[in-house]
N, C-alpha and C positions, 0 to 999 in steps of 0.2 A: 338756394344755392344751385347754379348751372355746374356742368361740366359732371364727368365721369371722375370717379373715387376709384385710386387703388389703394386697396384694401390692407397690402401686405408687402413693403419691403422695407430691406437692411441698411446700416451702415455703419463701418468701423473703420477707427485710426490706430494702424500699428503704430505708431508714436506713442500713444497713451498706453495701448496695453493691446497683448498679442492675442490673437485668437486659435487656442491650442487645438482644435477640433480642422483649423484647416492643415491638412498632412496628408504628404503624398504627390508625387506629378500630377494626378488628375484634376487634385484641385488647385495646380498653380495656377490657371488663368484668374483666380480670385485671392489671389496669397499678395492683398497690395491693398493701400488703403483706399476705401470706398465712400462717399460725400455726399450731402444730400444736394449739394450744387453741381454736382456732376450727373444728378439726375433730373432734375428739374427743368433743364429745355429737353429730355427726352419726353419728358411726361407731357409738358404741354403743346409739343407735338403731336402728340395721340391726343389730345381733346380733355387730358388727366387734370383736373384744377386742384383735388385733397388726396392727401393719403396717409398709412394709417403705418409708423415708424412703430417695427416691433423689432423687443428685445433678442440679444443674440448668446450671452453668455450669463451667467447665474453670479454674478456681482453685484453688490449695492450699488455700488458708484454710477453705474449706468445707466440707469433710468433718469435719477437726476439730470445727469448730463442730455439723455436724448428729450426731458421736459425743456432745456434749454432751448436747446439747438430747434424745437416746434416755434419757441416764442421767435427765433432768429429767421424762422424760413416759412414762407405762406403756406409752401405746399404743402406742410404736415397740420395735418388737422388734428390728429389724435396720436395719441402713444399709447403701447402696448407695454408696460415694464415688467420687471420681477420684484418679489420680495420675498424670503423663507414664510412660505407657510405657513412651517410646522416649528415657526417662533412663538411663544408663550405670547408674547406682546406684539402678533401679527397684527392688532388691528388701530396699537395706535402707531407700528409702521407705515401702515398705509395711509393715517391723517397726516402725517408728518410729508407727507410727500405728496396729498393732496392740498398739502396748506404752505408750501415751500412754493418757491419760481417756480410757473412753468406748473403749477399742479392741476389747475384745469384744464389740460392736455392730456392729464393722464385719462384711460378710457377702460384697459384693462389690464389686468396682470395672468402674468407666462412662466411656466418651468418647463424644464425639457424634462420632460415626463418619458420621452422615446427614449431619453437613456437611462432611465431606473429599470434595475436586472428586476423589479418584482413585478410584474404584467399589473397587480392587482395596487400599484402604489396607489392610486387614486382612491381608496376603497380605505386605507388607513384614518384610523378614528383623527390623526392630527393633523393630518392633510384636509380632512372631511372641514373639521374647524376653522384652521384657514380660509377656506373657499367660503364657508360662511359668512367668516367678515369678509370677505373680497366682497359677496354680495349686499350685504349690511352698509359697506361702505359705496355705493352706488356703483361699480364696477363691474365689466361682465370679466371673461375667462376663458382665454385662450386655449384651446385643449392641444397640444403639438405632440400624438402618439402615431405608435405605427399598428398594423392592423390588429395585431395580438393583443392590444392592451384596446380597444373598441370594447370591449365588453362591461369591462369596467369603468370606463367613462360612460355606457349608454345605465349603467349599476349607480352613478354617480349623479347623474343628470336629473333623476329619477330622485332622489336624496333631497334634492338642490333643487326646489322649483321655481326657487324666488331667485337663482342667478343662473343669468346667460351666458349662456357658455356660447361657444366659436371653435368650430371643429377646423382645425388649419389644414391646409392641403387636403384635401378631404383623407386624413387619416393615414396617407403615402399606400395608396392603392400599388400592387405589383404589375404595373405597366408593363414593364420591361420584359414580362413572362408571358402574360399574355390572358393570366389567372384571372377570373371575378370572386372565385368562392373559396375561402370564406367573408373574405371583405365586404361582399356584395349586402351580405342578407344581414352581419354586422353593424352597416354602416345604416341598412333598412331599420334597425332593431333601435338604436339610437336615436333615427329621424323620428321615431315614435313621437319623442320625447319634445312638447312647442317649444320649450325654451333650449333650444340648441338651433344653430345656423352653421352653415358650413362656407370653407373659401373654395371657391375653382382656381387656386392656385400653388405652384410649386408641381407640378403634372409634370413638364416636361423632364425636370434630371431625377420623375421616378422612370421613365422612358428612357429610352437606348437615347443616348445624348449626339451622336452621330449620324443615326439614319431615323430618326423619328416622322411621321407623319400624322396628317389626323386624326386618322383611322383608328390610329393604334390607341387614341384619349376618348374615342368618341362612348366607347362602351361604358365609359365608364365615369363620364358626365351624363349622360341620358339615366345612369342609375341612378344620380346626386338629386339630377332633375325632378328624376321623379320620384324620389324619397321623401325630399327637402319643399319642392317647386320653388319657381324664382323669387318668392317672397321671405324666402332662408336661405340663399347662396349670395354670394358677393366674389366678386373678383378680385384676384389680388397678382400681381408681377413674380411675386420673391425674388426682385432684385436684390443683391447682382448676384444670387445664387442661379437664375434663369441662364445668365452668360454661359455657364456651361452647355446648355444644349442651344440658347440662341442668343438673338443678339432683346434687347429691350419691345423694339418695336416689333418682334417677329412674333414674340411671349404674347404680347397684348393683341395682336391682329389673330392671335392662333385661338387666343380665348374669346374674342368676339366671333370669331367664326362658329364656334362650337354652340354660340345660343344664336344664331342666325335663323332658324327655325322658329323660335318665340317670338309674343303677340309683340309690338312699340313697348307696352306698359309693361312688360316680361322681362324684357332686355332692359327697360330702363331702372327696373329693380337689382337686376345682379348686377350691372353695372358705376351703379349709386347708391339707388333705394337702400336698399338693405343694409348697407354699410351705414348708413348715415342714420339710420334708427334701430340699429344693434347698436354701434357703437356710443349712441349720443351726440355725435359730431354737430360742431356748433355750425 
């Protein structure tokens, strides 16, 4: 397979059902429904040929639907879905949806772990279970927390050697302040761990979404870099959540710049490589 993988973006139809998490002015530039064909000449204007549609809300119904929408659209190579857990019968959930339309898309499953008030949910004997069969079931594991809850996911990893996990945004580093620590040594403490990779994506709206620069990402990719090295980072967009600090092409030309400094065979790992052998991508 040619062409650069992104790793990581969205999309949703308020016609089907609302996305209650978006609220507030701030985030009205994205309060509208978002298409995987409304992205797809942007991507393959940046040189983007696969990428990897992850889940956005904690509903059954969705995942099905976005296995659909991969068999309808070339550019998604892989799905990212949900499924409870910490269901008794999490694991013939997951055959069911691996042996439904669309089920060999499926690649990995996601909860919004960033919003359980227990730092340590990850660490729960029922959740632990779950992740089991998610691994059992040839899946890796999206990890989508914020820095306080790193501990427990690098507690968990540790647990869990036989399932890969995918540390998303690298964890929502506090950009915007200007902070490394404690994220830094954190995010070190997890990279321990070989079955965990991380995205270089979703960076910009943890930055000041109107005056951001490179500068202000660079510290804290050169940690990722060298926690991880390019052979466990993958890039990702997080469209159209990017829109808010930029526009598609701005996202992906700011995250190409940041590994500008690595060997061809460096870049062409974060770029593709890794995505395409964490995820499985056919």
């Amino acid at each position: 397979m040619t062409g650069h993988v992104d790793a990581h973006f969205h999309v949703w139809d308020l016609s089907v059902r609302a996305q209650p998490w978006i609220t507030g002015p701030e985030l009205a530039p994205i309060d509208r429904t978002f298409e995987t064909g409304d992205l797809e000449p942007q991507a393959r204007a940046k040189g983007i040929t696969a990428a990897v549609l992850v889940q956005t809300i904690t509903v059954p119904e969705e995942t099905p639907e976005f296995l659909e929408l991969a068999r309808e659209h070339d550019l998604i190579a892989g799905v990212v879905g949900w499924t409870d857990l910490t269901a008794p019968d999490v694991a013939d959930r997951l055959a069911r949806l691996l042996a439904g339309p669309g089920g060999g898309y499926l690649k990995a499953i996601r909860h919004q772990v960033q919003g359980e008030p227990d730092p340590r949910w990850l660490c729960r004997p029922d959740v632990r279970r779950g992740l089991a069969a998610v691994a059992a079931a040839g899946l890796a594991y999206d990890l989508v927390v914020v820095p306080s809850q790193l501990p427990a996911a690098a507690e968990t990893a540790a647990a869990l050697p036989q399932l890969r996990f995918v540390l998303d945004h690298l964890g929502k580093p506090p950009i915007a302040s200007g902070r490394l620590e404690p994220w830094a040594a954190d995010l070190r403490e997890l990279a321990r761990h070989g079955n965990v990779s991380a995205k270089l994506s979703g960076l910009l709206t943890e930055a000041s979404w109107d005056s951001w620069v490179l500068a202000d990402l660079r510290p804290y990719t050169d940690v990722a870099l060298d926690a991880f090295g390019p052979d466990r980072l993958m890039a990702g967009s997080d469209w159209p959540l990017c829109l808010l600090a930029a526009s598609y092409a701005e996202t992906v030309d700011a995250g190409r710049e940041l590994i500008a400094g690595l060997s061809p065979g460096e870049r062409a790992a974060v770029l593709g490589g890794t995505a395409r052998r964490v995820y499985r991508l056919a």
